[in-house]
N, C-alpha and C positions, 0 to 999 in steps of 0.2 A: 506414571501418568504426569507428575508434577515436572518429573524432569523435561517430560517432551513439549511440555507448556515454554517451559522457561527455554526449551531451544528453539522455538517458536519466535518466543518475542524478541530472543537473541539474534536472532537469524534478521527479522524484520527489523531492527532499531538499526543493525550495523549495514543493510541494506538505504536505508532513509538516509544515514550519516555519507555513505558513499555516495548515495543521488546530490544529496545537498554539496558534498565538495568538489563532485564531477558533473555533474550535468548541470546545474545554474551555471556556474562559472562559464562553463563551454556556448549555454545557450546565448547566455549576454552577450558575450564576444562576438558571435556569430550573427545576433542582432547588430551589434553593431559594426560589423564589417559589409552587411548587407544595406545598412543607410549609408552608410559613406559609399557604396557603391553606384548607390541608387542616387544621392546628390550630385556626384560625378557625373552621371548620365544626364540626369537633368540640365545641369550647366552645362555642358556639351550640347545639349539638344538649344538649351537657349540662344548660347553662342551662333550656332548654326544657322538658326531664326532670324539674328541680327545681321550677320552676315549675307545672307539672301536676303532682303528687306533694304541693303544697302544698293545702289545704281552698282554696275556693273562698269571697272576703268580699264581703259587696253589702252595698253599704250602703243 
């Protein structure tokens, strides 16, 4: 019974060690490739704003 304990907590600590060096890392990343995505869009969306807001020139 002791043994299946300790393969227990074995099993969940090296589990924890894998989430913390695989999935934080990947999430952050991904958080940040989703703001700089989403800033992009904005400026774009601005730009477009000013650009329509300016008179219209034909030459």
């Amino acid at each position: 019974m002791d043994e299946t304990n300790n393969l227990i907590f074995t099993l969940t600590a090296i589990l924890a060690i894998a989430m913390t060096l695989i999935y934080f890392p990947l999430r952050f990343f991904l958080t940040l490739t989703a703001r700089s995505r989403r800033l992009k869009l904005l400026q774009k969306i601005r730009r477009l704003r000013d650009e329509l807001g300016q008179p219209y020139e034909s030459t």
